[in-house]
N, C-alpha and C positions, 0 to 999 in steps of 0.2 A: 399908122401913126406910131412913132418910137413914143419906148418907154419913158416914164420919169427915171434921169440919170443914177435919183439915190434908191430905185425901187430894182433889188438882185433881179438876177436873169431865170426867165420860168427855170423848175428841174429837168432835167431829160431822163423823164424816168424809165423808159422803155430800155434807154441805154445803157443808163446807171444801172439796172436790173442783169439786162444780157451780160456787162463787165463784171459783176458781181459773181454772179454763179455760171462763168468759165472756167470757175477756180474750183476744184475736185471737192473742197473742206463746205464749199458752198451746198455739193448735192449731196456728200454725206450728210452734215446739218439737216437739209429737206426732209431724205427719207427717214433721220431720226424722228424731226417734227411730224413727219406723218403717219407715225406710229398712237394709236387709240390712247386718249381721247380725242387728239387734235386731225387724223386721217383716218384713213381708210384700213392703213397696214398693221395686223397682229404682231407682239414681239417676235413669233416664228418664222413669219415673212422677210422682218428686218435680219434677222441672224442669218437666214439662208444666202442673203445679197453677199458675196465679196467684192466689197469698195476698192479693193486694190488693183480690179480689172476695170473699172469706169474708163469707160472712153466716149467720146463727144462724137457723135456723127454730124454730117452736112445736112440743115433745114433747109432749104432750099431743094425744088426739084420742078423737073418738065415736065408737062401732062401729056399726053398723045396728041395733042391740037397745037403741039409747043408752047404753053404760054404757062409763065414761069409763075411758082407758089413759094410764098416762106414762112416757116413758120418761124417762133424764136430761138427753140432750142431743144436736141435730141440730145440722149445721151443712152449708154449701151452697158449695163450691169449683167456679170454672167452670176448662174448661181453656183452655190458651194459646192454640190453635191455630184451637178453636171457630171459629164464622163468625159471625157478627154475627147470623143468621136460625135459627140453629140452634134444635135444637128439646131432647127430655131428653140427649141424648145430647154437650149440652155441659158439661155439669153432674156432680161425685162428690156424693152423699152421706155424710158422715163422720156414722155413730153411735155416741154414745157412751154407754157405765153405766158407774160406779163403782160398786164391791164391796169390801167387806171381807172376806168369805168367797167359798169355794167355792159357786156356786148350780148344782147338778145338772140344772134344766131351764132353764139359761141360753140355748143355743145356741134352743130353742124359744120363750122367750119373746122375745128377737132376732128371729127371724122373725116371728111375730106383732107387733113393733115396725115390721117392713119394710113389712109389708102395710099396717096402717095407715097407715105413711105416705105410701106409693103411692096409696091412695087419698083419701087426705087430696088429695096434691097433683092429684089426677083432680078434687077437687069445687071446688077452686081454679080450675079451669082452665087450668094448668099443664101437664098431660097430657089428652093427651080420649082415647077408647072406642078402640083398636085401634092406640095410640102403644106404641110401646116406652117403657120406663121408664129412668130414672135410673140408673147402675151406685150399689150403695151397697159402704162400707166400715165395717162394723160394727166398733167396737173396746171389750174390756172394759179398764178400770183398775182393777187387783187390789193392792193396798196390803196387804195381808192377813201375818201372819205365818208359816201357813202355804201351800206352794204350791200354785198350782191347781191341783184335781186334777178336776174336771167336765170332759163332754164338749165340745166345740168346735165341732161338725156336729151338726146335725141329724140324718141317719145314723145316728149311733149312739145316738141313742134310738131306735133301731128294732129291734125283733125279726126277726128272718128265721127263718122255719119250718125243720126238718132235713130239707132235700133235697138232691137232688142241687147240685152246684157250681153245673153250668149253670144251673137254676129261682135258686138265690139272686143269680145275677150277675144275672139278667134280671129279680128282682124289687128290686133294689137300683140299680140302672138309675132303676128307677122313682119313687123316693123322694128325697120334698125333700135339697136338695143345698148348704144356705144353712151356711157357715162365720163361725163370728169370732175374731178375733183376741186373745188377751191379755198384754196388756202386766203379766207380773209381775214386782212387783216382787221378790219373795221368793229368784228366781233370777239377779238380778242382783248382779256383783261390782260392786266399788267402783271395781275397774283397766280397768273392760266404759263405763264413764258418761262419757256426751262433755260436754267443759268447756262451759260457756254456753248449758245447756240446762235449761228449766227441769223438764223430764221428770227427766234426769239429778238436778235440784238435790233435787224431789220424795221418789227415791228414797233420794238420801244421806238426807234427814234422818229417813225411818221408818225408816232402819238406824241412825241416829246412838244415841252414848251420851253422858255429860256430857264428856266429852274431846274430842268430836269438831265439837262447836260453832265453837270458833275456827277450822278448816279450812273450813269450810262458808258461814258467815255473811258472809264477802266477795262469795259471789257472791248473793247476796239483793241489796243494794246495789250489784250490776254491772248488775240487771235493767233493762232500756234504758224498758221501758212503765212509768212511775210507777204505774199503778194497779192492774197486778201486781205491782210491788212489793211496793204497800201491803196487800193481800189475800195473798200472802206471808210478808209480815212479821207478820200477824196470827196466821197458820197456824203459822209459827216459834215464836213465844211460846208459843203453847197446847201445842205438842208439848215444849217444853223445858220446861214445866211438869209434865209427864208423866213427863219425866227426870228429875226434880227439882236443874233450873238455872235458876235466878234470871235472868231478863234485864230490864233496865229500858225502861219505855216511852218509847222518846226518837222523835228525827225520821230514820226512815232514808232518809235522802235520803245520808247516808253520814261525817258524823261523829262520829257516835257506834260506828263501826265503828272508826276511826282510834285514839280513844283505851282501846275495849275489849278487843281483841284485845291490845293492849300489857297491859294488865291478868289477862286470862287467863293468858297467859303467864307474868305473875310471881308468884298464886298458886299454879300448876302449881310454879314453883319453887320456892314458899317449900315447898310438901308433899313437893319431891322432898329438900331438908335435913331438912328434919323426920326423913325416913326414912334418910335418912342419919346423922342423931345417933342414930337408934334404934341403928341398927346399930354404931356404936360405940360404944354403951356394951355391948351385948353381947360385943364384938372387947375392948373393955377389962378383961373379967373373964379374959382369954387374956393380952393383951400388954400389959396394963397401962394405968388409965383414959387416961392423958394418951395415949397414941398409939393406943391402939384408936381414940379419941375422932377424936383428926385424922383416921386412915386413911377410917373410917367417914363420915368430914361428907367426903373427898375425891371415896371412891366417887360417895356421894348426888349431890355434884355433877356429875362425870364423866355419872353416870346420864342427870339430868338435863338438861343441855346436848344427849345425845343425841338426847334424845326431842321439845326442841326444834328442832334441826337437821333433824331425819326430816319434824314437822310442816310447817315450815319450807317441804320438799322439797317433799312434797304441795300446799302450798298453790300453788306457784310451777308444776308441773307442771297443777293446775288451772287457771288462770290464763292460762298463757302454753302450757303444751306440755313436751311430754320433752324437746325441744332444748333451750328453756331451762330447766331444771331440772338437765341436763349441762353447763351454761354458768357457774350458779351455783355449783354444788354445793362445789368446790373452792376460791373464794373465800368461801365459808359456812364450810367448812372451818376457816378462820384464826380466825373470830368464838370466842371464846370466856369473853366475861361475859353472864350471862340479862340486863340490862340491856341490852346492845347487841342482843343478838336479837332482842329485844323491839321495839327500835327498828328493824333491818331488817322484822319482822313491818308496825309501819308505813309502813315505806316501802313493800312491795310493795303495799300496798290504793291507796298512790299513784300509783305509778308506771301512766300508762296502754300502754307501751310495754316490748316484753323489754330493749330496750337499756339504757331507761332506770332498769329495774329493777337489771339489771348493774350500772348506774352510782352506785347510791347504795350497794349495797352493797357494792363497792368503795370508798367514799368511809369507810364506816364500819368495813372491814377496816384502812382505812391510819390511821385516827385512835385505832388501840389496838396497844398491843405483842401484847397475845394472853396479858400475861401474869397470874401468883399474882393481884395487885392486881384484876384485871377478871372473878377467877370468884373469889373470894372469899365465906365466909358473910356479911359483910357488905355485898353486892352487895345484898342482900334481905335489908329488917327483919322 
C-alpha cells in the first residue's frame, strides 16, 4: 500500500551512515568520540593512531563454500611508532556496522566479519600461514530510538551447562572472547557531545525536534572536509523532513546559514506573540480587555526573548566552549529586542574567534538602550 503523498519518504539510514563515514574526517571524528568516557580508547591509544594513513578496505568477502559476506565498513589505521618493515602488528583495524535496531547475534556476526577479513588479508598476502594478525576494533553505530539492548561478547551467546563454578570458569575460559563496541546513540545527553565533532553533530540531529534546528545547523557549515559537508547536509534535509521543517536547497558552504538562523529566530518570535495575545485575551475577561491584552502580549514577549537568550547560550557554548558562554552571557543579558538577537544569532555563525564573538556582541549591546521600543510587538510583523 503507497504512502500518504504529504507523508516524507522512510530515511535510509544504513545508507545515509555508509555515505557519511566514507569521508576520512568522519573516522577521525569516531576514534576521537571513542576516546573515555564515551569508548573504549585511552588518550594514549588515540595519539598513537596516525589519521594521515586511514585507508578504507573492501567489506565484502568469499567464504570457502563461495557464498559472499558484507559487512559495512573496514578501514586500516597504521600506528606512529610502527617501523617501516613492520609486519600486522603495525596496523588497527576499525570495523564498522550501522544499526537501527538492536541485533541479538550481533557480537557473532562481528566475529564472523573478523575471520573473514583475516583471511581475506591472508589471500592478499598481507598476512602468510603462522603470522599473527591485525588487532581489530569492531565498532557498532546504533542510531536507533531505542537503546541497545543485545549482547556485546560473544560469551554471552553461550550457554554454560549447571555445574559446578569451577567446570563453568574452565569452560568459559575456553570460548570465543571477541567484544564490540557501541556507539549509542539513544544514551547520550546533549550536555555528554563534544563541540566539532561530527559523531557528536550526528547524535544531536536523530535527537533534534523542529526547534532544535537553528542550534544545530551551524555546525554542518563549520565542517572543515567539504564533501562531508555536502553528504551532511543532504542527511540534514531528509531528517528535517521527517520533522516536518522545511529547509531550502541552497549552497552550504555557509550563507545561507547566515541569513536563516536570523529568520528561525524571528518566526520562533512572531509564535511566541501569538501566544502571548492568546493569553491576553484570556487575562482580559479578568482585568479587562485593554490590560489583560498588554499584560498578556508582555508576558509572550518576556517568554520569548528567554528562550532566545537560552538558545543563544547553547549555540555559543557549542561553538566556542563554557568559558565563553560565561563571558557572553551577561552582555546577552542587556540585548533585549528579537531583532537584535537575531542579529547577534548572526554574528556568532561569523565570528571565527571567542573574542571576536565577545566583540560584536558588545557592539550590538551598546547600539540599543534595551529599552520598550526594541522589544516591542512591533519588533515583528
Amino acid at each position: 500500500m503507497a504512502a500518504p503523498p504529504d507523508r516524507p519518504p522512510p530515511l535510509p539510514h544504513d545508507a545515509a551512515y555508509k555515505a557519511m563515514y566514507r569521508h576520512r574526517q568522519a573516522i577521525r571524528d569516531l576514534c576521537r568520540y571513542l576516546v573515555t568516557p564515551h569508548g573504549p580508547l585511552s588518550p594514549e591509544t588515540l595519539a598513537a593512531l596516525d589519521f594521515s594513513t586511514l585507508a578504507k578496505l573492501p567489506a565484502e568477502w568469499v567464504t570457502a563454500d563461495f557464498r559472499r559476506r558484507h559487512g559495512d565498513q573496514v578501514w586500516r589505521i597504521r600506528f606512529r611508532e610502527a617501523a617501516e618493515d613492520a609486519g600486522a602488528d603495525a596496523w588497527l583495524l576499525l570495523l564498522l556496522e550501522f544499526q537501527s535496531r538492536a541485533d541479538t547475534d550481533m557480537a557473532l556476526r562481528v566475529l564472523g566479519y573478523v575471520v573473514e577479513l583475516y583471511r581475506d588479508l591472508e589471500a592478499q598476502g598481507v598476512v602468510h600461514p603462522g603470522m599473527r594478525r591485525p588487532p581489530v576494533l569492531p565498532v557498532v553505530i546504533h542510531n536507533g530510538e531505542s537503546p541497545w539492548s543485545a549482547p556485546v561478547q560473544v560469551a554471552d551467546l553461550i550457554a554454560l551447562p549447571r555445574v559446578p563454578a569451577q567446570v563453568r570458569r574452565d569452560l568459559r575460559a575456553l570460548q570465543p572472547s571477541q567484544r564490540l563496541h557501541v556507539v549509542d546513540f539513544s544514551r547520550h545527553r546533549q550536555e555528554d557531545l563534544v563541540p566539532g565533532n561530527v559523531v557528536s553533530l550526528q547524535i544531536g540531529f536523530e535527537h533534534a525536534g523542529p526547534s532544535d534546528y537553528a542550534r544545530l545547523l551551524p555546525a554542518v557549515a563549520e565542517l572543515k572536509d567539504a564533501g562531508l559537508r555536502r553528504t551532511v547536509w543532504e542527511w540534514v534535509v531528509r531528517q528535517a523532513r521527517r520533522d516536518g521543517v522545511d529547509l531550502e536547497e541552497v549552497d552550504v558552504e555557509g550563507t545561507y546559514f547566515r541569513s536563516r538562523i536570523g529568520d528561525n529566530f524571528r518566526r520562533a518570535t512572531q509564535a511566541w506573540f501569538a501566544e502571548g495575545r492568546a493569553e491576553g485575551v484570556t487575562q482580559g475577561r479578568v482585568e479587562g480587555v485593554e490590560e489583560g491584552l498588554r499584560r498578556g502580549i508582555e508576558q509572550g514577549i518576556q517568554r520569548g526573548l528567554e528562550q532566545q537568550r537560552a538558545l543563544l547560550m547553547r549555540q555559543v557554548t557549542t561553538k566556542f566552549g563554557v568559558g565563553a558562554s560565561a563571558r557572553v552571557g551577561p552582555v546577552l543579558a542587556r540585548i533585549a529586542g528579537p531583532e537584535l538577537l537575531a542579529e547577534v544569532a548572526d554574528g556568532l555563525l561569523a565570528s571565527a574567534t571567542e573574542t571576536e564573538l565577545v566583540a560584536r556582541i558588545e557592539a550590538v549591546a551598546a547600539a540599543t538602550s534595551a529599552g520598550p521600543d526594541a522589544a516591542s510587538p512591533g519588533a515583528v510583523s
